[in-house]
Structure formats: C-alpha cells, structure tokens
N, CA, C and O atoms as a GROMACS GRO file, in nm:
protein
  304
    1UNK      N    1  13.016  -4.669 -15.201
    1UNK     CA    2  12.959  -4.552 -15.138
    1UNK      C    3  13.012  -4.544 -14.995
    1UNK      O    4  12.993  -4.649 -14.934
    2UNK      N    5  13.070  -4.452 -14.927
    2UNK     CA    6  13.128  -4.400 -14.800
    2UNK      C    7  13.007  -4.288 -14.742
    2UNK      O    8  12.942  -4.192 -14.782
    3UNK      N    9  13.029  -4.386 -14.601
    3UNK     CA   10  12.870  -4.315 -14.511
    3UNK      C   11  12.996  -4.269 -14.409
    3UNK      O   12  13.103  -4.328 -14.412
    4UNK      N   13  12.977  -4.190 -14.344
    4UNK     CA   14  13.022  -4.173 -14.213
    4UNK      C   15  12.969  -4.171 -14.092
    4UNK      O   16  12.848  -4.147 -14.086
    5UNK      N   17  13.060  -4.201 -13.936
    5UNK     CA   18  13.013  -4.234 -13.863
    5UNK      C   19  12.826  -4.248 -13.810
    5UNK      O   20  12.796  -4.348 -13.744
    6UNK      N   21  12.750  -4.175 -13.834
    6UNK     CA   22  12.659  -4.153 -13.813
    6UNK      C   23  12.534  -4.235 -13.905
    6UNK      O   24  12.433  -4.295 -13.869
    7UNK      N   25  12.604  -4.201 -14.064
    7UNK     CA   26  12.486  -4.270 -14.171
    7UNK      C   27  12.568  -4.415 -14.142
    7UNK      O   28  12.539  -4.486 -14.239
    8UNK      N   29  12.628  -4.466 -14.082
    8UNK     CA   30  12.720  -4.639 -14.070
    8UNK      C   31  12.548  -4.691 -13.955
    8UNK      O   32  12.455  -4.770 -13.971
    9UNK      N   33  12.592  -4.582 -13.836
    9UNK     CA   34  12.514  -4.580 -13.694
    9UNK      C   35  12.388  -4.630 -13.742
    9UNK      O   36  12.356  -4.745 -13.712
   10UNK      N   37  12.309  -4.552 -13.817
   10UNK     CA   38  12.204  -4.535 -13.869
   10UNK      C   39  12.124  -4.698 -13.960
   10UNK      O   40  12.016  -4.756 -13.957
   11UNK      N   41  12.256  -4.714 -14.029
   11UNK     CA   42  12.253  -4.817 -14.173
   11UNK      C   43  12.228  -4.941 -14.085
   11UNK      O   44  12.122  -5.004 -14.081
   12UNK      N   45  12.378  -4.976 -13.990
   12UNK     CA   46  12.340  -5.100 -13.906
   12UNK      C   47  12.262  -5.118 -13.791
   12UNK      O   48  12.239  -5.230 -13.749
   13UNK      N   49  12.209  -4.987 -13.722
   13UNK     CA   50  12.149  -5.014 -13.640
   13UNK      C   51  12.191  -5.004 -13.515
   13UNK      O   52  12.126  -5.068 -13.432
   14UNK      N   53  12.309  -4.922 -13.465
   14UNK     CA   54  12.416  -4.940 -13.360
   14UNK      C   55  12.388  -4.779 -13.322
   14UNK      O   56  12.343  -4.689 -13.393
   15UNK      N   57  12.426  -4.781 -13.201
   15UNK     CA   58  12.481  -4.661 -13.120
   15UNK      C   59  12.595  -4.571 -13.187
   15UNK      O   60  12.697  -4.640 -13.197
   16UNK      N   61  12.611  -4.464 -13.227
   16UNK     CA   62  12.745  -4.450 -13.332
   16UNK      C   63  12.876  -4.391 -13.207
   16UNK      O   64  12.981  -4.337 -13.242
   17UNK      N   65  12.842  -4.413 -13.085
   17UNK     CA   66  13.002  -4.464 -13.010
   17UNK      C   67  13.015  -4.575 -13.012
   17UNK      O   68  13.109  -4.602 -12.938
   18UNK      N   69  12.967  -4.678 -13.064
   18UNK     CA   70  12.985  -4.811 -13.048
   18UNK      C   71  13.018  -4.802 -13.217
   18UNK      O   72  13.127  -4.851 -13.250
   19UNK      N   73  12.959  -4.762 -13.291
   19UNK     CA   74  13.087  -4.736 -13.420
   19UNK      C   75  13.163  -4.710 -13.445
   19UNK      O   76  13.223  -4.751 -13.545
   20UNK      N   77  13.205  -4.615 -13.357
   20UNK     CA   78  13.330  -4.556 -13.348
   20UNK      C   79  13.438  -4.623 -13.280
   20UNK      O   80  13.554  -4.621 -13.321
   21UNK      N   81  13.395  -4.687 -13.165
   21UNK     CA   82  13.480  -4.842 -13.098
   21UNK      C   83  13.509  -4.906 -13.192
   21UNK      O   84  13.628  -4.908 -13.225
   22UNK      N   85  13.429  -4.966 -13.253
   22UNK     CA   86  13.482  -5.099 -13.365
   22UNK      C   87  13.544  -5.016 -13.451
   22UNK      O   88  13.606  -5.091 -13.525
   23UNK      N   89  13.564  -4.904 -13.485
   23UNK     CA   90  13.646  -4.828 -13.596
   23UNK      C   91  13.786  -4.817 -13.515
   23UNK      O   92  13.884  -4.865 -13.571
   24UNK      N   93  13.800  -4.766 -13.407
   24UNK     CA   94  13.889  -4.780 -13.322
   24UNK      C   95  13.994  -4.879 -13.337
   24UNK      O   96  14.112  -4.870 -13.372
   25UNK      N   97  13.904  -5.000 -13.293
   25UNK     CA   98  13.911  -5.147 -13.287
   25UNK      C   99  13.991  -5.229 -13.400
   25UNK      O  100  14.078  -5.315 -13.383
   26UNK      N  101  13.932  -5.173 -13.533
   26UNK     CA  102  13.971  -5.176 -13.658
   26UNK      C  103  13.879  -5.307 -13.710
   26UNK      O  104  13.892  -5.363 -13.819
   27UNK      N  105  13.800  -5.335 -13.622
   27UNK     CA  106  13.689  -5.446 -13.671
   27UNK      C  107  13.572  -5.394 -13.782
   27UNK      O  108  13.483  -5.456 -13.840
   28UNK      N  109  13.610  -5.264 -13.787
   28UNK     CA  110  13.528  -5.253 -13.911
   28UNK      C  111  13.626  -5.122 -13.976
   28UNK      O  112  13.663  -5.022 -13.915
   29UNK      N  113  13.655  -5.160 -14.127
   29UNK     CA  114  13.748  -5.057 -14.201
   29UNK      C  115  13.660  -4.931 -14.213
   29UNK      O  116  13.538  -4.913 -14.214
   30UNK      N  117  13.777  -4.846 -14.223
   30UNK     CA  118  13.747  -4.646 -14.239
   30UNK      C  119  13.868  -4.630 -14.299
   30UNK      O  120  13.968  -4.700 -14.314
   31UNK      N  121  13.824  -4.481 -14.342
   31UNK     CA  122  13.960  -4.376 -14.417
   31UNK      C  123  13.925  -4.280 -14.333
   31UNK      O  124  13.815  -4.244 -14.291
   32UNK      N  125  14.068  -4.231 -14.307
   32UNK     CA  126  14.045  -4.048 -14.234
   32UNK      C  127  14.055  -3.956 -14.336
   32UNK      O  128  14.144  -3.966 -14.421
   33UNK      N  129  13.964  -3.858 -14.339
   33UNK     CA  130  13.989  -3.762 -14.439
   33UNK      C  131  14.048  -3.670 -14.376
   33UNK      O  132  14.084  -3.575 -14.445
   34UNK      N  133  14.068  -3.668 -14.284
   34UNK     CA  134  14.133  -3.526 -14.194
   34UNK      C  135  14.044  -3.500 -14.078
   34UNK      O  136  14.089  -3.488 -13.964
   35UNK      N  137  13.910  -3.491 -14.109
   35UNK     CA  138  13.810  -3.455 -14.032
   35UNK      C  139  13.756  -3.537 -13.978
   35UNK      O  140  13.761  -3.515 -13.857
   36UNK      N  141  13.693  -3.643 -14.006
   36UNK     CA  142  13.604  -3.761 -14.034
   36UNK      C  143  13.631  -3.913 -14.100
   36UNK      O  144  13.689  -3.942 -14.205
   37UNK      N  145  13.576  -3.987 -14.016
   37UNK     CA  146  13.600  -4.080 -14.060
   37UNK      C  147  13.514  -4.167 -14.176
   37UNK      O  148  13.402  -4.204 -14.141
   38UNK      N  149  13.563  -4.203 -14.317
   38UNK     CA  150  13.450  -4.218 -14.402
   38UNK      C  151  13.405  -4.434 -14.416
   38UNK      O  152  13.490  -4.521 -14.436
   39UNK      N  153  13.310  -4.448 -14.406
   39UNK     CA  154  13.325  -4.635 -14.395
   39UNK      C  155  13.282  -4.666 -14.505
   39UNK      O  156  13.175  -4.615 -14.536
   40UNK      N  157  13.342  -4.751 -14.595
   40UNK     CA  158  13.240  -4.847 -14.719
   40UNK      C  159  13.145  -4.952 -14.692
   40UNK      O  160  13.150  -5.058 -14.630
   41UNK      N  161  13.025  -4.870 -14.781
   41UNK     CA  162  12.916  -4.932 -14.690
   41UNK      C  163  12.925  -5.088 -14.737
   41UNK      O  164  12.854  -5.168 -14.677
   42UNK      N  165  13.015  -5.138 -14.848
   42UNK     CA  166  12.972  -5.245 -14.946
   42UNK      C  167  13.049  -5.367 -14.829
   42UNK      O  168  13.042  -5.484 -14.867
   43UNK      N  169  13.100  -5.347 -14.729
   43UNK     CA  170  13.183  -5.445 -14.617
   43UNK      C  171  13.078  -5.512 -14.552
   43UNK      O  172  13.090  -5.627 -14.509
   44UNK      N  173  12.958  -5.433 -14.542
   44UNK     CA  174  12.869  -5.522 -14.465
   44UNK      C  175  12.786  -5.578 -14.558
   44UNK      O  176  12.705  -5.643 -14.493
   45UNK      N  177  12.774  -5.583 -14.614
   45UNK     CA  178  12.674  -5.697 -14.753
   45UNK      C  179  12.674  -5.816 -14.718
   45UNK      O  180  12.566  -5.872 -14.697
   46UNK      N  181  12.815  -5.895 -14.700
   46UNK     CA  182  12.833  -6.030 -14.669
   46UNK      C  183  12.776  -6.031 -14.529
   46UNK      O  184  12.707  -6.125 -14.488
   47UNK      N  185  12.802  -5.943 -14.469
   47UNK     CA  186  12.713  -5.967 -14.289
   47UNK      C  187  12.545  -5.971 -14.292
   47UNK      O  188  12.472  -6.033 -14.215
   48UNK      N  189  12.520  -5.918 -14.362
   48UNK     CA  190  12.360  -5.878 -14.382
   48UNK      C  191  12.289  -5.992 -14.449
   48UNK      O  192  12.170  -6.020 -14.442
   49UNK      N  193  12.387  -6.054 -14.517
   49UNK     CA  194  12.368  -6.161 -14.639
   49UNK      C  195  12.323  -6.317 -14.504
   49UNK      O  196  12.224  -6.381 -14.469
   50UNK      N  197  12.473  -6.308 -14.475
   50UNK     CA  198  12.482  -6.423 -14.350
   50UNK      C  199  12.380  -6.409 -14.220
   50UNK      O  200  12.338  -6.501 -14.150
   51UNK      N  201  12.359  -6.297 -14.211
   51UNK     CA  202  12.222  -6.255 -14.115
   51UNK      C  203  12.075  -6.310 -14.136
   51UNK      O  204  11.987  -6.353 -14.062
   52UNK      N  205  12.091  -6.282 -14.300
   52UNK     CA  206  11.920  -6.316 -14.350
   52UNK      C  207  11.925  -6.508 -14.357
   52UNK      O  208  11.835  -6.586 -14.327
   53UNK      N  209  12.042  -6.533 -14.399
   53UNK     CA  210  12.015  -6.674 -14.426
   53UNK      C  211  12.044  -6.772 -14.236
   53UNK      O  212  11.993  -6.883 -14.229
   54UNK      N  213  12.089  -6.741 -14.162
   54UNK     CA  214  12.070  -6.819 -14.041
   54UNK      C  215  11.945  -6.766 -13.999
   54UNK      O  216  11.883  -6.832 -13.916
   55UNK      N  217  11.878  -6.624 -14.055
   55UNK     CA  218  11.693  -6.596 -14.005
   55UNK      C  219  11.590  -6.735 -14.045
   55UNK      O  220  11.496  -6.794 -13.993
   56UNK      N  221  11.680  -6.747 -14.181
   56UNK     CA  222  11.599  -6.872 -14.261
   56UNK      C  223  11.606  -6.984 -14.189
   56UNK      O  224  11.517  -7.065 -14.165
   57UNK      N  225  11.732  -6.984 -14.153
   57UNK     CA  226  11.743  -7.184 -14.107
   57UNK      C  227  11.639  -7.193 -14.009
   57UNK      O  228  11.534  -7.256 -14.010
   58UNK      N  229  11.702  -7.103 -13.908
   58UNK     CA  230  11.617  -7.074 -13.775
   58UNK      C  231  11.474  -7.093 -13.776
   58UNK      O  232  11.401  -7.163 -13.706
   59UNK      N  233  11.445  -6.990 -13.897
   59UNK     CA  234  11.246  -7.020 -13.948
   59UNK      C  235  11.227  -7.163 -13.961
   59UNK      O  236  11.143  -7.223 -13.894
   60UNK      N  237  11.314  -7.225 -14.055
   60UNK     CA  238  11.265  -7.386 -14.102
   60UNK      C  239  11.239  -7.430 -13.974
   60UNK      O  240  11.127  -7.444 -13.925
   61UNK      N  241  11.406  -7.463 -13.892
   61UNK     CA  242  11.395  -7.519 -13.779
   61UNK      C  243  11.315  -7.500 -13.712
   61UNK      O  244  11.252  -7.604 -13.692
   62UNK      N  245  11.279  -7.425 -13.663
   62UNK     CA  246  11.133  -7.407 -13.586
   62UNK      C  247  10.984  -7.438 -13.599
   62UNK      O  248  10.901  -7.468 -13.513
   63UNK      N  249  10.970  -7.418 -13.773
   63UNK     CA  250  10.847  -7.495 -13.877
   63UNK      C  251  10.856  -7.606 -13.878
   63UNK      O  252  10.760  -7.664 -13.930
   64UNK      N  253  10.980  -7.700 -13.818
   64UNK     CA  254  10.987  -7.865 -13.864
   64UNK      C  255  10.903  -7.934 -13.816
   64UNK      O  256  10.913  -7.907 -13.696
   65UNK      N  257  10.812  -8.020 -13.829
   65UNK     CA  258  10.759  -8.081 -13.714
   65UNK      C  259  10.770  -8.184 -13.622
   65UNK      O  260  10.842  -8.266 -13.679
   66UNK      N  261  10.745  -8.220 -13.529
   66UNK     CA  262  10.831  -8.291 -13.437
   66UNK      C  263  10.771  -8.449 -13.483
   66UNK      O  264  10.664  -8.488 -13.531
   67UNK      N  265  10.896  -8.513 -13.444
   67UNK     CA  266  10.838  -8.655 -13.499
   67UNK      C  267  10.754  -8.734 -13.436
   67UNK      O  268  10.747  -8.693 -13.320
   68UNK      N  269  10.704  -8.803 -13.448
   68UNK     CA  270  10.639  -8.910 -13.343
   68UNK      C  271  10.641  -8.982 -13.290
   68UNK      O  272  10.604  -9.084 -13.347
   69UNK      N  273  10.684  -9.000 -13.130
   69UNK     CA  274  10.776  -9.094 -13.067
   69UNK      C  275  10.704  -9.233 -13.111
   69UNK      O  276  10.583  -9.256 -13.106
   70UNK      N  277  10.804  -9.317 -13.154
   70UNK     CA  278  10.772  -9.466 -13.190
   70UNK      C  279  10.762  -9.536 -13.062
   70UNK      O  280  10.801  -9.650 -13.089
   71UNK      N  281  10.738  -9.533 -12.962
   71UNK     CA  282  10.743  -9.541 -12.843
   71UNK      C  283  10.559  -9.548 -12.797
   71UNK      O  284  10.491  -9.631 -12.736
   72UNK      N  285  10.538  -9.446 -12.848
   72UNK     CA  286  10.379  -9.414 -12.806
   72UNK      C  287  10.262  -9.526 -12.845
   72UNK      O  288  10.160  -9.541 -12.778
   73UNK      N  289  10.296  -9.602 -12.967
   73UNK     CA  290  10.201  -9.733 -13.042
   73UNK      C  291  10.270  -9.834 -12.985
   73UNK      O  292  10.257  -9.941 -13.045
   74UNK      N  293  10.333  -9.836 -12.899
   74UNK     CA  294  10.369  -9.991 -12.821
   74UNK      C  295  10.254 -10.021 -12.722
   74UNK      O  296  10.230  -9.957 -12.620
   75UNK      N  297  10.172 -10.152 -12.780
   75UNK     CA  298  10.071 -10.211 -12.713
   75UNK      C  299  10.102 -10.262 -12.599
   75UNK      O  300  10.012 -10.266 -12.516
   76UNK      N  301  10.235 -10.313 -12.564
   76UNK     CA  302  10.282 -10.385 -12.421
   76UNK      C  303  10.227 -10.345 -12.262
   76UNK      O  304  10.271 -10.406 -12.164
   0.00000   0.00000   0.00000
C-alpha cells in the first residue's frame, strides 16, 4: 500500500517536511508519479517491529530487581 507524503507524516508520527527531508535524503524509499511522491508503507514494519521489542527489554530492565548487596550481612 503507497501513502503519500502526508498519510507517511501522519502513519509515523513526523512533521511531513521532515518526510520529505528523509525522502530527499533517500533514507526512506518513494516513487514520483509526476506529481507526488508515493512511499510503501510495508518499509517501516521492521522499524516498528524493532521499536516495540527494545520497549520490551527496556520494561524488563527496569522491572528487574536489584540484588542484594552481599556486603550488607557482614557482621564484622
């Protein structure tokens, strides 16, 4: 499916001159139809994918609980 500049803006969450930079840029693929530039939305899947799973690590890491300094039961 091909969104253009605006439904891209919209989809990721960006400013759509700052979509249009990275289209520029060529950091994110387009076709010109003449008029407009059209993007496949299916390029960012793997980004969205890799987004949700470092949300996860991040959650664990933060849920871990801290250990207990072995330090603290020294009777000395």
């Amino acid at each position: 499916m091909y969104l253009t500049i605006e439904e891209t803006a919209e989809y990721i969450s960006m400013n759509p001159s700052s979509v249009t930079a990275l289209v520029m840029q060529g950091r994110i693929r387009a076709i010109h139809d003449g008029k407009q530039y059209l993007i496949n939305k299916e390029q960012f899947t793997t980004h969205f994918e890799q987004v949700e799973k470092y949300k996860k690590m991040i959650h664990d890491y933060l849920n871990e609980p801290i250990p207990e300094d072995i330090d603290v039961k020294d009777e000395d």
